[in-house]
C-alpha positions in Angstrom: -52.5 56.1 -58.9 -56.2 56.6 -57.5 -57.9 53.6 -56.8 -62.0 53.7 -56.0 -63.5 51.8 -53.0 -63.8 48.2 -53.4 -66.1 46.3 -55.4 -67.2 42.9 -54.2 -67.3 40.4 -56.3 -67.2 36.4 -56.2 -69.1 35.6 -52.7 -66.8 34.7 -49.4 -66.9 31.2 -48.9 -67.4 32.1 -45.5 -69.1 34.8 -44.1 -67.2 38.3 -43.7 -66.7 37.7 -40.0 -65.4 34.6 -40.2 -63.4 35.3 -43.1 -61.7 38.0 -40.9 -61.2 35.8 -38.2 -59.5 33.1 -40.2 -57.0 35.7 -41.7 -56.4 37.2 -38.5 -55.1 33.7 -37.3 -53.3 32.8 -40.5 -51.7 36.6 -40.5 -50.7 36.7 -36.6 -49.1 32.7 -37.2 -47.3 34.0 -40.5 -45.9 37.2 -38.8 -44.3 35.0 -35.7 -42.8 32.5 -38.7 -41.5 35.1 -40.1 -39.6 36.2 -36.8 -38.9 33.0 -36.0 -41.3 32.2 -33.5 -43.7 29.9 -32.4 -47.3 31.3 -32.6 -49.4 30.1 -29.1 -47.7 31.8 -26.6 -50.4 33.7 -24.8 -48.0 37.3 -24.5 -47.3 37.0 -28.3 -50.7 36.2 -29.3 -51.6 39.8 -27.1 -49.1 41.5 -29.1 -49.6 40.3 -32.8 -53.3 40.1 -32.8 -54.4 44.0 -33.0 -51.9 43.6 -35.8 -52.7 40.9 -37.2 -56.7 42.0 -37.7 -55.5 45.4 -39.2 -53.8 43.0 -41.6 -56.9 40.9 -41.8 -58.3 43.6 -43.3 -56.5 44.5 -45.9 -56.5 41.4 -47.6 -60.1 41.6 -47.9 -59.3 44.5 -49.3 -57.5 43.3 -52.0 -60.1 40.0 -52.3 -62.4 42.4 -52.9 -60.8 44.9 -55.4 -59.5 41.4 -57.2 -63.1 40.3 -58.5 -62.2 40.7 -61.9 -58.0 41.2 -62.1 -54.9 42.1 -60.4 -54.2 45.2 -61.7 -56.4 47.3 -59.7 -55.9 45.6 -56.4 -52.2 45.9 -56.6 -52.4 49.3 -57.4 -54.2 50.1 -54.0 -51.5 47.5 -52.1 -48.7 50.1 -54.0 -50.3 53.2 -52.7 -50.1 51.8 -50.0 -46.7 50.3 -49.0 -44.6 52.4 -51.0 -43.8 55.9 -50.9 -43.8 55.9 -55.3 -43.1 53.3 -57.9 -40.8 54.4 -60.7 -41.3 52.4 -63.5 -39.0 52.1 -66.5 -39.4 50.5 -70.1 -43.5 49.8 -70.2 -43.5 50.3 -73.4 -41.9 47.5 -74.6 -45.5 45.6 -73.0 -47.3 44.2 -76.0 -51.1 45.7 -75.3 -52.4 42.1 -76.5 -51.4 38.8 -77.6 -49.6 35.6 -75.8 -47.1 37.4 -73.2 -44.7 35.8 -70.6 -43.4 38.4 -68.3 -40.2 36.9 -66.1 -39.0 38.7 -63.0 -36.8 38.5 -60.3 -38.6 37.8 -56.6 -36.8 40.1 -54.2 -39.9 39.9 -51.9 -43.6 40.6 -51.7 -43.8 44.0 -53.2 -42.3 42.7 -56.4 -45.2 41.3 -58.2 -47.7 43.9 -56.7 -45.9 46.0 -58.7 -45.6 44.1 -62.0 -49.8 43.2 -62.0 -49.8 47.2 -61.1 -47.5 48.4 -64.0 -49.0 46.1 -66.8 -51.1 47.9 -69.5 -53.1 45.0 -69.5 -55.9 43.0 -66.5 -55.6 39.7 -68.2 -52.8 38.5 -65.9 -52.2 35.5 -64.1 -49.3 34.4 -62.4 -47.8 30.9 -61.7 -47.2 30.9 -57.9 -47.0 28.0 -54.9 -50.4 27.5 -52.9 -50.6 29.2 -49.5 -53.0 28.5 -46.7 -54.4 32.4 -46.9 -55.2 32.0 -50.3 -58.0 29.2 -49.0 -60.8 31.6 -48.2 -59.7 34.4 -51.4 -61.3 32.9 -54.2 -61.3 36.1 -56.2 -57.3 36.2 -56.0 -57.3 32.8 -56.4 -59.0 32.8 -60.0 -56.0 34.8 -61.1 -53.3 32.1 -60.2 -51.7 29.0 -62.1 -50.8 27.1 -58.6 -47.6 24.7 -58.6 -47.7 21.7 -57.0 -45.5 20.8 -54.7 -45.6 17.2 -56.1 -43.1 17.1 -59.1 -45.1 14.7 -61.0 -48.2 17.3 -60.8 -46.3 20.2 -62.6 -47.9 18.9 -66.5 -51.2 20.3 -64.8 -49.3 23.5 -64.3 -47.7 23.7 -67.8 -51.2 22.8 -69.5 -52.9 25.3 -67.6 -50.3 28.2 -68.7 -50.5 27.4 -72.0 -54.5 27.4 -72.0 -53.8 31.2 -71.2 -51.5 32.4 -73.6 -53.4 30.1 -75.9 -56.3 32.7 -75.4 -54.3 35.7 -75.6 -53.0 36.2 -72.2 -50.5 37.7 -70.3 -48.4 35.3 -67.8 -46.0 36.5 -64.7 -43.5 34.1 -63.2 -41.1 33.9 -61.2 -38.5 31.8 -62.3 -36.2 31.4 -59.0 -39.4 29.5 -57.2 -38.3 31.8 -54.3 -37.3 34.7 -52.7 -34.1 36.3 -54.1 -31.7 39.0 -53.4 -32.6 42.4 -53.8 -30.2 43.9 -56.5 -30.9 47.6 -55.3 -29.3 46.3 -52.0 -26.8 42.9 -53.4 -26.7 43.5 -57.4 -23.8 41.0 -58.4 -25.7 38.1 -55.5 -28.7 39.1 -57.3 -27.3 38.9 -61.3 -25.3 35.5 -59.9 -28.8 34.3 -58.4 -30.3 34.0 -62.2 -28.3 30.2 -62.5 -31.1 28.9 -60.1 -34.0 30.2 -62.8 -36.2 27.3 -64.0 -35.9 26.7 -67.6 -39.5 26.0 -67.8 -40.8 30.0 -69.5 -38.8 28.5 -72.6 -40.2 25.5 -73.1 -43.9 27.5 -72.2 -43.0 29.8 -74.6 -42.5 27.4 -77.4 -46.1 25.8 -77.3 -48.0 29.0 -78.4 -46.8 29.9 -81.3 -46.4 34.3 -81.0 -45.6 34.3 -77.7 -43.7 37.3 -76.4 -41.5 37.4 -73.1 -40.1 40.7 -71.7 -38.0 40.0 -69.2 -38.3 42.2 -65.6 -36.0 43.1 -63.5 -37.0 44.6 -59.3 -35.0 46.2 -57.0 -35.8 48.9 -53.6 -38.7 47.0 -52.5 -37.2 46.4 -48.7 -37.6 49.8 -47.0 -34.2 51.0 -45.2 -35.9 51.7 -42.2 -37.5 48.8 -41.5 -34.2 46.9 -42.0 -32.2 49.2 -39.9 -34.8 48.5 -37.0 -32.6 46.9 -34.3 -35.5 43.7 -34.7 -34.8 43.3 -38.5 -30.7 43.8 -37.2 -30.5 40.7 -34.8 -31.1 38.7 -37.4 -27.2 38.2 -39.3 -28.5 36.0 -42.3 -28.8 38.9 -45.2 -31.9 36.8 -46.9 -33.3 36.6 -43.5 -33.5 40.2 -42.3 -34.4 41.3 -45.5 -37.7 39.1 -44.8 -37.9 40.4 -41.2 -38.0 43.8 -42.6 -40.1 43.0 -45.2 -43.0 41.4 -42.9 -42.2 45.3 -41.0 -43.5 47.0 -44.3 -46.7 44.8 -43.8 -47.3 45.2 -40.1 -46.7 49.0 -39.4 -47.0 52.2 -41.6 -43.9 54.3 -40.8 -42.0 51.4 -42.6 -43.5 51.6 -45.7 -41.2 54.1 -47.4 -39.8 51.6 -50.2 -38.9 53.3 -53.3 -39.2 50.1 -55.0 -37.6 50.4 -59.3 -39.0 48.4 -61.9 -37.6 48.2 -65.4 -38.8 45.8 -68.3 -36.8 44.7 -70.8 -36.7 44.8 -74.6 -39.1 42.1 -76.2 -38.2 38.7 -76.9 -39.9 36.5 -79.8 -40.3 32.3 -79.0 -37.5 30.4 -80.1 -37.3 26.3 -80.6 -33.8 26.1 -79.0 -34.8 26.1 -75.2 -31.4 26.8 -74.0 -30.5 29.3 -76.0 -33.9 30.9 -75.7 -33.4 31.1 -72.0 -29.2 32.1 -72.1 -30.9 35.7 -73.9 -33.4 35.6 -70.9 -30.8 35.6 -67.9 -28.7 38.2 -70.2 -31.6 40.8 -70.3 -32.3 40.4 -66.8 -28.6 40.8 -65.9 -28.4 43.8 -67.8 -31.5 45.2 -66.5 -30.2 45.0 -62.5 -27.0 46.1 -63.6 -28.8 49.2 -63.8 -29.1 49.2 -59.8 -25.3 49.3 -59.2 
């Protein structure tokens, strides 16, 4: 993939600087979270902040490359934390209509390489609000945020089906959080699909034509970063993998991932919910069954 420089699109709500110094604070205070430490300490501010700017950076990056979708911009994030994508099945993607593509959520990486592998840029994925996403409006305007509040979810639902109502292409992530990756766990991964929202069923049966292809993710946690004796202190599976994932972020020589991405065969709306969803979990099963 060869991505141009970046284009700039909506205006910063801040200014560039200050943009750059907000995301270097919000990067350095996610990086010690993820390590499970507490950002403040003078010697771990001197240590994550050179890193934490470099970080900075590329998220304007990505801002900027995201003025008008998510394809290009997560093309660029591919290139640059993974060593190649191999991508399997595309061709079941409808070029146009309502589409609802489900995947598994192994980590970051994940849905950078969805947005990157669809043959279409009018994607927007349903995702949880984070604090970094404040000061990116151009990233923002390509997310359907969930509430944390349950009673705030109709928003959510009305908002997805404005988009597929228009002829647009949603990713979600059913699980609602990170999952095992099944290049590394593949039966924890397949067993992990019981926790998947039902809600892409009941989406998918308010716009009439609606077409899911279910995704399935796995290699997106470079071995070397989780063989780092750093990402090894931590015994928790779910949590090293995240230790080694924040490695692919902060330093280069981790980001040899050789990250697989298949898409399944298409599946037309249905009226029966459940057993719209039962064929759902049974693609994606079979699709990581392929990592075993």
């Amino acid at each position: 993939m060869t991505i141009e420089g970046p284009m700039v699109g909506t205006p910063f709500p801040l200014p560039r600087t200050h943009m750059h110094s907000a995301l270097t604070q919000m990067s350095a205070g996610m990086f010690a979270e993820a390590f499970r430490l507490r950002y403040g300490q003078r010697p771990l501010e001197k240590l994550l902040l050179p890193i934490a700017r470099r970080f900075a950076g590329d998220v304007i990056t990505f801002h900027e490359l995201a003025a008008h979708d998510l394809k290009r911009p997560s093309q660029w994030v591919v290139e640059q934390l993974c060593s190649d994508l191999t991508v399997n099945g595309a061709e079941n993607l409808p070029h146009s209509g309502p589409l609802i593509v489900t995947c598994n959520h192994p980590g970051v990486m994940d849905a950078m390489a969805v947005f990157a592998s669809l043959p279409r840029t009018d994607t927007k994925v349903i995702a949880r609000t984070r604090n970094l996403l404040d000061v990116l409006p151009n990233i923002r305007q390509h997310i359907i945020f969930v509430a944390e509040e349950h009673s705030q979810h109709v928003a959510t639902l009305r908002q997805a089906i404005a988009h597929l109502q228009n002829g647009g292409t949603i990713v979600t992530f059913p699980a609602g959080e990170i999952e095992p990756d099944p290049q590394l766990y593949s039966q924890s991964a397949q067993d992990f699909t019981k926790n998947w929202s039902k809600s892409v069923a009941l989406l998918a049966r308010q716009v009439p034509g609606t077409i899911i292809v279910p995704a399935a993710i796995g290699g997106v946690i470079a071995e070397r970063a989780r063989e780092t004796w750093l990402a090894r202190r931590y015994h928790k599976p779910a949590t090293r993998d995240w230790v080694a994932a924040t490695l692919q972020f902060m330093f280069k020589r981790y980001r040899d991932a050789h990250p697989t991405l298949y898409f399944g065969q298409p599946i037309a709306s249905a009226d029966d919910r459940t057993a719209l969803h039962a064929v759902i979990l049974e693609q994606t099963k079979g699709l990581m069954a392929h990592f075993e």
